[in-house]
LOSE-659625 format. One record per residue: y, x, z of N, C-alpha, C in turn; residue number from 1. Coordinates in steps of 0.2 Angstrom, whole numbers, plus 5000, padded with zeros to 4 digits. Example, Ala and Ser with C-alpha at 12.3 -4.5 7.8 and 13.67 -1.06 7.14 Angstrom:
BEGIN
    nY    nX    nZ   caY   caX   caZ    cY    cX    cZ    n
  4972  5066  5039  4978  5062  5039  4984  5066  5039    1
  4989  5064  5035  4995  5068  5036  5000  5064  5039    2
//
This chain:
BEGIN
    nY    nX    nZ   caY   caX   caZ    cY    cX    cZ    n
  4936  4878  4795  4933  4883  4799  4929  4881  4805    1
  4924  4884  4804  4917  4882  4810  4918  4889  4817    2
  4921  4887  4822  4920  4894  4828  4915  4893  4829    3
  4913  4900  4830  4904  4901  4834  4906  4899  4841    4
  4899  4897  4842  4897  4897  4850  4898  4905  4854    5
  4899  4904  4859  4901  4911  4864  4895  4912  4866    6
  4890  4907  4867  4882  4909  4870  4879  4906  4868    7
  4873  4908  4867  4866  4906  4861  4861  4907  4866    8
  4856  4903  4871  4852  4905  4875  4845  4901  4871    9
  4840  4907  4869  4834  4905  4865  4830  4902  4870   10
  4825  4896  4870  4822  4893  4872  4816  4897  4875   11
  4814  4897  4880  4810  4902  4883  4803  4899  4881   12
  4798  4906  4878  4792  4903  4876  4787  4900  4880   13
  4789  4902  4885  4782  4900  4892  4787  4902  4899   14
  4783  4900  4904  4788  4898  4911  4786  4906  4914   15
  4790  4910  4916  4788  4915  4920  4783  4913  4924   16
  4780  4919  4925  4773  4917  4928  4776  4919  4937   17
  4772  4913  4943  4773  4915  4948  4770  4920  4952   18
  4774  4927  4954  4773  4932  4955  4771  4931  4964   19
  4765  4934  4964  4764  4932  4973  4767  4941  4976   20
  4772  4940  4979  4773  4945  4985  4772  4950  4985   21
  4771  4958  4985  4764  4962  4988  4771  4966  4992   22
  4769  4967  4996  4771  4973  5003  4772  4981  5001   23
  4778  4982  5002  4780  4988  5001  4778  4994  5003   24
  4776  4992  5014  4774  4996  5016  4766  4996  5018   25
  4765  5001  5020  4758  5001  5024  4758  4997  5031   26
  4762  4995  5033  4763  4991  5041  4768  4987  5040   27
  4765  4981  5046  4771  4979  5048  4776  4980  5051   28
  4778  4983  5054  4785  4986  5057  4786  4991  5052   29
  4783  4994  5047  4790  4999  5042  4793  4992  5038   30
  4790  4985  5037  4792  4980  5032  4797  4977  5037   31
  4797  4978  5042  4803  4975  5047  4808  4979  5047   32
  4807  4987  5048  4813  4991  5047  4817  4991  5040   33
  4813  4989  5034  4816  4989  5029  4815  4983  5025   34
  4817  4978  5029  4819  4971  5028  4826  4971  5023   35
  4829  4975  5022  4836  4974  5018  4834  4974  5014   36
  4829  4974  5009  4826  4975  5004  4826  4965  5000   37
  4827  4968  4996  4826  4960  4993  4825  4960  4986   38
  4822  4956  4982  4817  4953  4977  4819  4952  4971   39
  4821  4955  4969  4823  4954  4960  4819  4947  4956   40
  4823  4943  4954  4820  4938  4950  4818  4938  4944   41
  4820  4945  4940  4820  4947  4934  4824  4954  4932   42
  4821  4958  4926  4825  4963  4925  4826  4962  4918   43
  4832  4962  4916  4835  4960  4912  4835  4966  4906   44
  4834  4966  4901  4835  4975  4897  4839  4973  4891   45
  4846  4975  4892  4850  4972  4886  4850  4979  4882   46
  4849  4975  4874  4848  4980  4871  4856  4978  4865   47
  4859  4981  4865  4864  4982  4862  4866  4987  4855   48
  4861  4993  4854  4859  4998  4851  4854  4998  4849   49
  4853  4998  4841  4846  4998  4839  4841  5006  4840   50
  4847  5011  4840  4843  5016  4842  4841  5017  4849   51
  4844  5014  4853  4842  5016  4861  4840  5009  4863   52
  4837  5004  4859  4834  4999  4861  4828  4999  4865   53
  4824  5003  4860  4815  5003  4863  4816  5009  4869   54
  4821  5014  4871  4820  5018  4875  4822  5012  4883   55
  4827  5010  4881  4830  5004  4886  4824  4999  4888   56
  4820  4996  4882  4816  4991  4883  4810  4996  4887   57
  4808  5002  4887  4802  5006  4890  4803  5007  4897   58
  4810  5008  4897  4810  5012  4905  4811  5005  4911   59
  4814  4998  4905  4814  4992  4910  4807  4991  4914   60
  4804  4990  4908  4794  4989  4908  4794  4994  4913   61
  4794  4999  4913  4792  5003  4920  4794  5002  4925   62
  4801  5002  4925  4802  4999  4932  4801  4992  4935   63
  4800  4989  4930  4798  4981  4932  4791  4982  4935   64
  4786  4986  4934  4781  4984  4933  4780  4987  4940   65
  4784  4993  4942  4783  4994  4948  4786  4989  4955   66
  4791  4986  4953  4792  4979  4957  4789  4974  4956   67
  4786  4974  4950  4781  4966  4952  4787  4962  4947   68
  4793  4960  4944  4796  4956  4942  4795  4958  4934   69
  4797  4953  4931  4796  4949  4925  4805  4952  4922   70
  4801  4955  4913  4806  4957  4911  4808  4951  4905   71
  4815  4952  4905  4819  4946  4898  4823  4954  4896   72
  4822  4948  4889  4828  4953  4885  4837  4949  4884   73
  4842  4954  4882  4848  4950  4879  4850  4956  4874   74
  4855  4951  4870  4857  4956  4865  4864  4952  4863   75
  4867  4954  4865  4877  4955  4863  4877  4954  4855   76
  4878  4947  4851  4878  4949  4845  4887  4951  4844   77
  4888  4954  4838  4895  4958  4835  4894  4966  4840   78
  4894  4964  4845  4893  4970  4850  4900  4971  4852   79
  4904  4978  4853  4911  4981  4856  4914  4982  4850   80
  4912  4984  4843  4913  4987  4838  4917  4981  4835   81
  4916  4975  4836  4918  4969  4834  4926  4964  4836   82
  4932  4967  4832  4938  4963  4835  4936  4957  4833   83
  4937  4955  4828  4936  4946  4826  4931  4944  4827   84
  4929  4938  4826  4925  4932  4826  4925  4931  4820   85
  4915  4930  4817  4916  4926  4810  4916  4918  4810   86
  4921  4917  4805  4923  4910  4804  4919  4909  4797   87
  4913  4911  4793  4910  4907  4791  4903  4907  4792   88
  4902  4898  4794  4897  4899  4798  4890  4900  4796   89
  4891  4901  4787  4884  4905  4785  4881  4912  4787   90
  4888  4917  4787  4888  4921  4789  4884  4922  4799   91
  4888  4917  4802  4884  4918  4809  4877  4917  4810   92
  4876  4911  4806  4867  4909  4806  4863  4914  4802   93
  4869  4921  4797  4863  4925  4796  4863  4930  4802   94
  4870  4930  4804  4870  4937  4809  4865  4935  4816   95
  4863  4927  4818  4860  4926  4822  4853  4926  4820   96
  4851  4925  4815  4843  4926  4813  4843  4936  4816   97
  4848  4938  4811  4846  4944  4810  4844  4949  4820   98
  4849  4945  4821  4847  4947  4829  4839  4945  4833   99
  4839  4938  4832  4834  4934  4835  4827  4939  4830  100
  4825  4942  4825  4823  4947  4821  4822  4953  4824  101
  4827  4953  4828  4828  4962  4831  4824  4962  4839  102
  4829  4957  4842  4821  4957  4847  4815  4954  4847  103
  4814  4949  4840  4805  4949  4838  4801  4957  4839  104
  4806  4960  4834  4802  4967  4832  4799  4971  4838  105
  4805  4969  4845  4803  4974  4849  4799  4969  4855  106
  4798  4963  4855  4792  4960  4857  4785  4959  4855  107
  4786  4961  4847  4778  4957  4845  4771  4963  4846  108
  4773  4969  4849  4766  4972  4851  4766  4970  4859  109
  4770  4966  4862  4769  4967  4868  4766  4960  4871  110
  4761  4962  4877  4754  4958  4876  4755  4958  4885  111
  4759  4961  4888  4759  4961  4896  4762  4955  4900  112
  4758  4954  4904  4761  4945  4905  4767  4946  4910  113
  4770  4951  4913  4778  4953  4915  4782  4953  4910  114
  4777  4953  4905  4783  4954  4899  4787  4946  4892  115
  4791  4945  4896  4792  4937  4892  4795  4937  4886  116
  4795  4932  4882  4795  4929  4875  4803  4928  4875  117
  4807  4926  4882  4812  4925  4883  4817  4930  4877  118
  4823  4926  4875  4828  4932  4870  4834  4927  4872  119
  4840  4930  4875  4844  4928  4874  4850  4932  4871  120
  4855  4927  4866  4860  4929  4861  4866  4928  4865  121
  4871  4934  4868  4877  4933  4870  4881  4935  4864  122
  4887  4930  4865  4890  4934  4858  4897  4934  4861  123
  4901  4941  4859  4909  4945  4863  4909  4952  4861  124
  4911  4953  4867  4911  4961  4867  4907  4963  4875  125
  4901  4967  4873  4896  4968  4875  4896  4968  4884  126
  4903  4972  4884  4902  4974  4892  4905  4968  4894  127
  4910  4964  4895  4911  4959  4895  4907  4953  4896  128
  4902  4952  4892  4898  4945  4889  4892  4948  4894  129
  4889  4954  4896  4884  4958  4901  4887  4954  4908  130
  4891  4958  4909  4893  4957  4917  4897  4951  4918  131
  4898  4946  4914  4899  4938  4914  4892  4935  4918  132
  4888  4937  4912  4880  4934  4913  4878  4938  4917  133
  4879  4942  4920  4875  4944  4927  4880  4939  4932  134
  4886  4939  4933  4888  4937  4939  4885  4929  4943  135
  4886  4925  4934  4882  4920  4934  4875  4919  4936  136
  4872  4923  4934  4864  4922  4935  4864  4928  4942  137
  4864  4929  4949  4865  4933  4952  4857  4935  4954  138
  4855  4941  4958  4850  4942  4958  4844  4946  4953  139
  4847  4947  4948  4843  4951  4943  4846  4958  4942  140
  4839  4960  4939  4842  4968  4939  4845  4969  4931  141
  4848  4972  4930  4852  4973  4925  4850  4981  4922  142
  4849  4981  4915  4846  4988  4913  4848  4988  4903  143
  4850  4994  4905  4856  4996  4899  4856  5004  4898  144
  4860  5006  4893  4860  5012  4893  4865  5016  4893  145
  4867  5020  4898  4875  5024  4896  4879  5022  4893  146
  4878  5023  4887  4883  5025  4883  4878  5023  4875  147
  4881  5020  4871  4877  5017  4864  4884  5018  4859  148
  4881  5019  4852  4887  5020  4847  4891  5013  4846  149
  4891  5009  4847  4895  5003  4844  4898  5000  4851  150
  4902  5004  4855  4906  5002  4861  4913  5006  4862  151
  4917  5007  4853  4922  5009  4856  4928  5004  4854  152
  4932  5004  4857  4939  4999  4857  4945  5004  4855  153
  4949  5005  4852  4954  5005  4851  4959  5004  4855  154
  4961  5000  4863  4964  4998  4866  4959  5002  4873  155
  4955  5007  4871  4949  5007  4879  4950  5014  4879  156
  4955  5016  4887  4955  5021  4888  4949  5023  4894  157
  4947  5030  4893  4941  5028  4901  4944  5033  4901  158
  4942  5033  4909  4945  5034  4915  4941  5040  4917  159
  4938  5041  4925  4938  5048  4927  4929  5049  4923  160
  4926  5043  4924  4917  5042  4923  4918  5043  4915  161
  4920  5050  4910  4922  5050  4904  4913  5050  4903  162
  4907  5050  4905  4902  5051  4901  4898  5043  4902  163
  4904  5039  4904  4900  5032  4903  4903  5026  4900  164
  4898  5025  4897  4901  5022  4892  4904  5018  4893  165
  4909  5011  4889  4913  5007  4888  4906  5000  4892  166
  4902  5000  4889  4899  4993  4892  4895  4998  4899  167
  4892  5002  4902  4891  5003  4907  4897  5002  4910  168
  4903  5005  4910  4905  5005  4914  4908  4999  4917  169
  4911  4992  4910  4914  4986  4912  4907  4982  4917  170
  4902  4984  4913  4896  4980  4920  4896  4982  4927  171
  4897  4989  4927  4897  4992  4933  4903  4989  4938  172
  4910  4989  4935  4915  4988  4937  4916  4980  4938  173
  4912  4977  4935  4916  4969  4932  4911  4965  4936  174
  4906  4966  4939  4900  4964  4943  4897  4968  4947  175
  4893  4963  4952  4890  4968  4958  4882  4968  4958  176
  4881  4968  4953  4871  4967  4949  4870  4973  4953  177
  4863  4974  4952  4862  4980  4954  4858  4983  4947  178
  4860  4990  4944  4858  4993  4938  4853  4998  4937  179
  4849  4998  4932  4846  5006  4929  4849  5004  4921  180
  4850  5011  4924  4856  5014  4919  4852  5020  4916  181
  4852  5022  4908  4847  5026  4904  4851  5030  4901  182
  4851  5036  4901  4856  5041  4899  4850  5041  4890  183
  4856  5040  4884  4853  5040  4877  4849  5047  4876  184
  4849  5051  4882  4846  5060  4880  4840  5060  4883  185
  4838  5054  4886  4832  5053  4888  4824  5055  4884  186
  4822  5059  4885  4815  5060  4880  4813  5053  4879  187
  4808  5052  4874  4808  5044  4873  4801  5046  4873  188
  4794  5042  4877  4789  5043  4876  4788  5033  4874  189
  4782  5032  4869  4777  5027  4870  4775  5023  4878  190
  4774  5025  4882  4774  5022  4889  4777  5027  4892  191
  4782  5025  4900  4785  5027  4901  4781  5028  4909  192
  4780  5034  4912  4777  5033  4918  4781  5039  4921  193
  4784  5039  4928  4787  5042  4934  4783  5048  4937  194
  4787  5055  4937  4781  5057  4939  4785  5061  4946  195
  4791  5059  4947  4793  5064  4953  4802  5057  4955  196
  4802  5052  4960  4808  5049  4961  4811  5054  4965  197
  4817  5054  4964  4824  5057  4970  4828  5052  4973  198
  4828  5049  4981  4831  5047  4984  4838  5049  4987  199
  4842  5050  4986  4848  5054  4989  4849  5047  4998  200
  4851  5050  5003  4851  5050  5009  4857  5053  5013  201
  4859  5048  5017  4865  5050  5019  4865  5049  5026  202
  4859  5046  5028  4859  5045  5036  4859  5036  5036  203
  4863  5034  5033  4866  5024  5035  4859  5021  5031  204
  4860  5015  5033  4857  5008  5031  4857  5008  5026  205
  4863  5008  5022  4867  5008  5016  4862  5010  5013  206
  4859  5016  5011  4855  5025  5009  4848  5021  5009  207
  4844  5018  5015  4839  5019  5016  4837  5012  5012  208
  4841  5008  5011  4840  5000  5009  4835  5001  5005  209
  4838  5007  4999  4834  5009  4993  4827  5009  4993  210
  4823  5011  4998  4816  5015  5001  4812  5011  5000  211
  4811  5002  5000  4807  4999  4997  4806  4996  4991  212
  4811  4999  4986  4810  4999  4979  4808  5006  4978  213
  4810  5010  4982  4807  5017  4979  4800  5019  4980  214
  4800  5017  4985  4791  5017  4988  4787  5014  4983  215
  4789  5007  4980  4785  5002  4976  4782  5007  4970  216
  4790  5008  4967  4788  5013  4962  4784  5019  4960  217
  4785  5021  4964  4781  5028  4965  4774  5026  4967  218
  4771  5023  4971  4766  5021  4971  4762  5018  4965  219
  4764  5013  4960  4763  5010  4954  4763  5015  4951  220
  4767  5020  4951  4765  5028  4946  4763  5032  4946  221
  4760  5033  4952  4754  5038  4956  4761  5045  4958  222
  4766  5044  4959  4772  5049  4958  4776  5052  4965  223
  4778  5057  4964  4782  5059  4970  4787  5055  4972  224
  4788  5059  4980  4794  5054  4983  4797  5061  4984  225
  4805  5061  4983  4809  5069  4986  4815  5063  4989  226
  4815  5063  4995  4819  5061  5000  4824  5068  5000  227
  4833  5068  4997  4837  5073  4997  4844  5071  5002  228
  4845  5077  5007  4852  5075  5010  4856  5082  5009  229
  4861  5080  5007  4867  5086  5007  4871  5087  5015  230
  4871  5091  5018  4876  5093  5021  4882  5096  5022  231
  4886  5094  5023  4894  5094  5019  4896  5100  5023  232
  4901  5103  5020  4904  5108  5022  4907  5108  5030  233
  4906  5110  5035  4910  5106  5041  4916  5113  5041  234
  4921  5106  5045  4930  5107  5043  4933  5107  5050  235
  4935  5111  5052  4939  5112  5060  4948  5113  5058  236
  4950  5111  5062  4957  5113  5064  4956  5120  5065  237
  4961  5124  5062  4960  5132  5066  4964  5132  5067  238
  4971  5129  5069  4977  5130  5073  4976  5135  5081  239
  4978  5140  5083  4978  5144  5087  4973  5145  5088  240
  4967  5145  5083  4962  5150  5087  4959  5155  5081  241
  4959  5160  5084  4957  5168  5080  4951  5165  5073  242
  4949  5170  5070  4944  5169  5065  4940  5169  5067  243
  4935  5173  5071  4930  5175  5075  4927  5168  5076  244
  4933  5166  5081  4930  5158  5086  4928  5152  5079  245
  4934  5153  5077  4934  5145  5071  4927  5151  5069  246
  4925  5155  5067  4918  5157  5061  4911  5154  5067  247
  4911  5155  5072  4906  5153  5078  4904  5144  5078  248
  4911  5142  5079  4911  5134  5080  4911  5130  5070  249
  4911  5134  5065  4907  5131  5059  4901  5132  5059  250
  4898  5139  5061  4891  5139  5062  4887  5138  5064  251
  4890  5136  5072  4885  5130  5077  4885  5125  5074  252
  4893  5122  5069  4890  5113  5068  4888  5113  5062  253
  4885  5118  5056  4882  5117  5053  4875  5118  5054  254
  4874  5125  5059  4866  5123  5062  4864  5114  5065  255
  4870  5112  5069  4869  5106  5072  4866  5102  5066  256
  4873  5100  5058  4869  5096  5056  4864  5097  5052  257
  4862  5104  5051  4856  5104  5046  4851  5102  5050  258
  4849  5104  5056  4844  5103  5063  4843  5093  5062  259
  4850  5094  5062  4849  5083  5063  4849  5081  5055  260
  4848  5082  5052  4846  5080  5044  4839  5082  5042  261
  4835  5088  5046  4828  5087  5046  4824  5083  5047  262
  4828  5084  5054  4823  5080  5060  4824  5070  5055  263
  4830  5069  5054  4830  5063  5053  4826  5060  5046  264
  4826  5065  5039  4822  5064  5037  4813  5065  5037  265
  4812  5070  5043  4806  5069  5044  4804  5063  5045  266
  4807  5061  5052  4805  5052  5054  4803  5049  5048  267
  4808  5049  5043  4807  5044  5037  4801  5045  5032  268
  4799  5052  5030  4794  5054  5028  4786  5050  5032  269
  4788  5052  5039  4782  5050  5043  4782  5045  5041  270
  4785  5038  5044  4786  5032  5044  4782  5031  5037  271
  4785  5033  5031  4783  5031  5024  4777  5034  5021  272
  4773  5039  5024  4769  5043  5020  4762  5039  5022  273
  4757  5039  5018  4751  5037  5018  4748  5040  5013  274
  4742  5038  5014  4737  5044  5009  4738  5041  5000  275
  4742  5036  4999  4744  5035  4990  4750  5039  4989  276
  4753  5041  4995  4761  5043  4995  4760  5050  4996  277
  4764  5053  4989  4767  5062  4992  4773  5061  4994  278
  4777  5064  4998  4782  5063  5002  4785  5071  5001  279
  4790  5072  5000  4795  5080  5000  4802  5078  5002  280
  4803  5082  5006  4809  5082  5011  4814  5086  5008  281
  4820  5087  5005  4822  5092  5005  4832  5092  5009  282
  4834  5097  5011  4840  5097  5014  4843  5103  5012  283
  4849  5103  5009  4853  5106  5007  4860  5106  5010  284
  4865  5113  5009  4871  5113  5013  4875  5117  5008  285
  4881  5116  5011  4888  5121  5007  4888  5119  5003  286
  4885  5113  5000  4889  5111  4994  4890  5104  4993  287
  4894  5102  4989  4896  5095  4986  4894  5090  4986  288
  4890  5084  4988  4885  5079  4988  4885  5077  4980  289
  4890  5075  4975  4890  5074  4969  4886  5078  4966  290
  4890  5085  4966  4886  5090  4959  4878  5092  4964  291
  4880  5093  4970  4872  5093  4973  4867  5091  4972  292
  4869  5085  4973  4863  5080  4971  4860  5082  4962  293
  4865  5081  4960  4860  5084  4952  4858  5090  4951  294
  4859  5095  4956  4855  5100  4955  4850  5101  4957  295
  4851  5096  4962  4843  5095  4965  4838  5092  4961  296
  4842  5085  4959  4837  5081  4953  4832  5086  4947  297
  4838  5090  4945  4837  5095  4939  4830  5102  4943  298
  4831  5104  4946  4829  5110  4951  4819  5105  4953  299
  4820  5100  4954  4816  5097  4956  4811  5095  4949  300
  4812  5096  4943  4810  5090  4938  4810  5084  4940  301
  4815  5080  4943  4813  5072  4943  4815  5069  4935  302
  4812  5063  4938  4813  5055  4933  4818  5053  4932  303
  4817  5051  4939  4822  5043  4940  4826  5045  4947  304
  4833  5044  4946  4834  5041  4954  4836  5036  4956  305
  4835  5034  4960  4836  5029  4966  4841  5029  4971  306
  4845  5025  4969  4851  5027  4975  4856  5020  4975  307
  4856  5021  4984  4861  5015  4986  4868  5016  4982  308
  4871  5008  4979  4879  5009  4977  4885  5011  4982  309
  4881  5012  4991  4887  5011  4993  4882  5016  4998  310
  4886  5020  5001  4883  5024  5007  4886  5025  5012  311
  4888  5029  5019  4890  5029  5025  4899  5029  5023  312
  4900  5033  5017  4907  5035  5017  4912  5030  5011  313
  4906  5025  5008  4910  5021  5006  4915  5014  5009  314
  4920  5011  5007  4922  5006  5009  4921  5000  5006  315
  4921  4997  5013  4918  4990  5013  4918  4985  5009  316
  4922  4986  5004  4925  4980  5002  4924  4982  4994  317
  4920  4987  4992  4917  4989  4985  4910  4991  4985  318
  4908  4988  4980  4901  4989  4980  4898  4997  4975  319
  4901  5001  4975  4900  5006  4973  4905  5013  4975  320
  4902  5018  4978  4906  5024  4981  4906  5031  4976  321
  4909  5035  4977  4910  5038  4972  4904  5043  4972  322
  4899  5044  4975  4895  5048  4974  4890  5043  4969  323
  4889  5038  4971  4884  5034  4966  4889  5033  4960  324
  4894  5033  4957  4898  5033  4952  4896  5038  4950  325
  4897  5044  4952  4897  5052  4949  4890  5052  4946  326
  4884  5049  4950  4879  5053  4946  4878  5046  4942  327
  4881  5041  4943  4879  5036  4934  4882  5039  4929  328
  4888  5042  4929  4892  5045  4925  4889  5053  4923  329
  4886  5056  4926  4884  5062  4922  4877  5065  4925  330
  4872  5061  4926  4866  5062  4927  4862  5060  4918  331
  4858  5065  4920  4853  5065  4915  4846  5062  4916  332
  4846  5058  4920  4841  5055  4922  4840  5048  4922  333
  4837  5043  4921  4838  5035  4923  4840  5034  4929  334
  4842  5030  4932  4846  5032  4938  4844  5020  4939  335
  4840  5023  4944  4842  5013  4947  4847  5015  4952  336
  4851  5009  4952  4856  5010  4956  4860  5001  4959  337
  4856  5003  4967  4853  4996  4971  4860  4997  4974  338
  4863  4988  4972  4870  4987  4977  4868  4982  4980  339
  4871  4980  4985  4870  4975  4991  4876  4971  4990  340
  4874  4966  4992  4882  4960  4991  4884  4962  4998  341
  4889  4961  4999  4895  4961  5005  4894  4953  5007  342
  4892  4955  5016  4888  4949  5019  4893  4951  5025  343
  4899  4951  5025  4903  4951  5031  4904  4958  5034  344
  4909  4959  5037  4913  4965  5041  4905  4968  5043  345
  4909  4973  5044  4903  4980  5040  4900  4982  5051  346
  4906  4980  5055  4905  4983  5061  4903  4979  5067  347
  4900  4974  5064  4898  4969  5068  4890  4971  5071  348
  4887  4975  5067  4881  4976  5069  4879  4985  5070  349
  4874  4985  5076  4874  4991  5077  4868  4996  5076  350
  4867  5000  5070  4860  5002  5071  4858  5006  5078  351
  4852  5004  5080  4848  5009  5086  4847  5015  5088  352
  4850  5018  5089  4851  5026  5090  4845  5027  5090  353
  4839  5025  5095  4834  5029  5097  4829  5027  5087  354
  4832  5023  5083  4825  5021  5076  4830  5026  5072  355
  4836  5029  5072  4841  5030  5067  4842  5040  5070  356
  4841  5042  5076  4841  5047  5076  4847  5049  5080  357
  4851  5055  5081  4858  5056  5085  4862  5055  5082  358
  4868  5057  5087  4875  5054  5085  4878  5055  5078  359
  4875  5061  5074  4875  5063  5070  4876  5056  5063  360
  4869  5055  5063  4868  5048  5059  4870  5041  5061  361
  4871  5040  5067  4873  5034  5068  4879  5031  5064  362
  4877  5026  5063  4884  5021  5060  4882  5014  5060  363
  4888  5011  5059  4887  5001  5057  4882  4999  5048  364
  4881  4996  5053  4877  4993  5044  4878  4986  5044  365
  4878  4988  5037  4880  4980  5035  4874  4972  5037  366
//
């Protein structure tokens, strides 16, 4: 008996081509406030699904193209679907042609020099052998699809994210890649172009990191920018004091934060708007930042969103919070979803009251 190899890594047809740099913003000082931003080496478009391959392979190309980086493909042979290992090794050199076949098919009309010859063949179970090779190769963007037919296990119970799949969710969970995630209900178009992004905003560093990939894209798409902040229910003690008072003191600090969620997002509209850029501010309140935000996405016609893994209210020490978990799990939308590595205790540094707005927005950044 002959074991297969665990990885098969195809011999790259030609060297990525050296991408020169281009500036996100219009000035130098927006490119210094939004220096968190960092540089994808590549975007990776695992195609694991023969039916949601080419929608997966379309929306990568989109988004790579609007960052400037170079797409690779990968493809998990056996897949989730798969308990054993074939032990004859005829058998493998067909199942591996028959792969190396399947992304021929889906590179040979493409003629875009972002777009490389590169294939690689992991072989396991999908989520698994994904978020292996992202942790390993760090700094690339990782792009997949929800949920695909050949990811169920017998032994895999999922948890609260019941609308994501078994390999999204182990990548999301198993590694801190940063992801665009493709819900398979996606309309499928021929060329895939952006015609309205939703940024969700939370006031932090964390939220705004986003705004240099978002800006790239949008311009590259000729597309909107809807900058969205929810404001949360606000909660008082009412211990000893009448209805009246407590109804007074919720509705002065919801005029408060609605007033400091305006003004904060205006600055940021200012700061980013130029004559390529549309810009739409929008703030909403009394309700839920999860299901909000996709009403808004919905309400709006957006694409795609864009959204930091970790924002004011998450904890330090995970790369992803539950509002960015909710809308990967049941957004109907492509959803990039930019995490930051954990670069040391969160409260060591202070954002600037007078660049960041009042006390309202204030917080530590990482």
């Amino acid at each position: 008996m002959q074991s297969k190899p665990s990885t098969i890594e195809q011999p790259s047809a030609r060297t990525a081509p050296k991408l020169k740099p281009k500036t996100a913003f219009g000035s130098k000082q927006a490119d210094n406030d939004f220096s968190a931003a960092t540089r994808f080496s590549s975007a990776v478009a695992c195609i694991n699904s023969a039916r949601h391959g080419s929608l997966v392979f379309r929306h990568t190309k989109a988004v790579a193209s609007g960052l400037d980086i170079p797409v690779k493909l990968i493809h998990v042979m056996q897949g989730a679907a798969s308990e054993v290992s074939p032990s004859d090794p005829i058998e493998w050199q067909l199942k591996r042609r028959e792969a190396q076949e399947y992304l021929s098919r889906i590179l040979e009309t493409e003629h875009e020099p972002l777009v490389l010859k590169d294939r690689l063949l992991l072989n396991g179970h999908s989520g698994e052998e994904i978020a292996r090779w992202a942790r390993d190769h760090s700094g690339n963007l990782m792009a997949m699809a929800t949920r695909c037919g050949v990811e169920k296990f017998d032994n895999w119970h999922p948890g609260r994210d019941v609308t994501l799949g078994r390999t999204a969710q182990t990548v999301l969970d198993g590694s801190s890649a940063s992801l665009l995630l493709i819900p398979p209900e996606t309309i499928e178009t021929d060329v895939v172009r952006y015609r309205r992004l939703i940024v969700p905003l939370d006031g932090s560093c964390r939220a705004e990191s986003v705004l240099p990939f978002a800006v790239r894209i949008a311009r590259k798409h000729g597309a909107e920018l809807v900058l969205a902040h929810i404001v949360s229910v606000p909660e008082i003690v009412a211990a000893g004091l009448d209805d009246r008072e407590a109804n007074r003191l919720v509705a002065k600090l919801r005029q408060f934060n609605q007033q400091n969620a305006r003004t904060y997002l205006s600055r940021l509209q200012s700061r980013l708007g130029g004559s390529d850029l549309n810009i739409k501010v929008i703030v909403e309140s009394d309700r839920d930042a999860r299901d909000g935000l996709l009403q808004i996405a919905e309400q709006q016609d957006a694409d795609l969103f864009v959204l930091s893994g970790r924002g004011k209210g998450a904890m330090n020490d995970i790369c992803c919070g539950s509002v960015a978990r909710h809308i990967a799990a049941n957004s109907r939308l492509p959803l990039l979803l930019i995490r930051q590595q954990p670069v040391g205790p969160v409260d060591q540094v202070k954002i600037p009251e007078q660049q960041y707005g009042t006390i309202f927005f204030r917080e530590s950044a990482h």
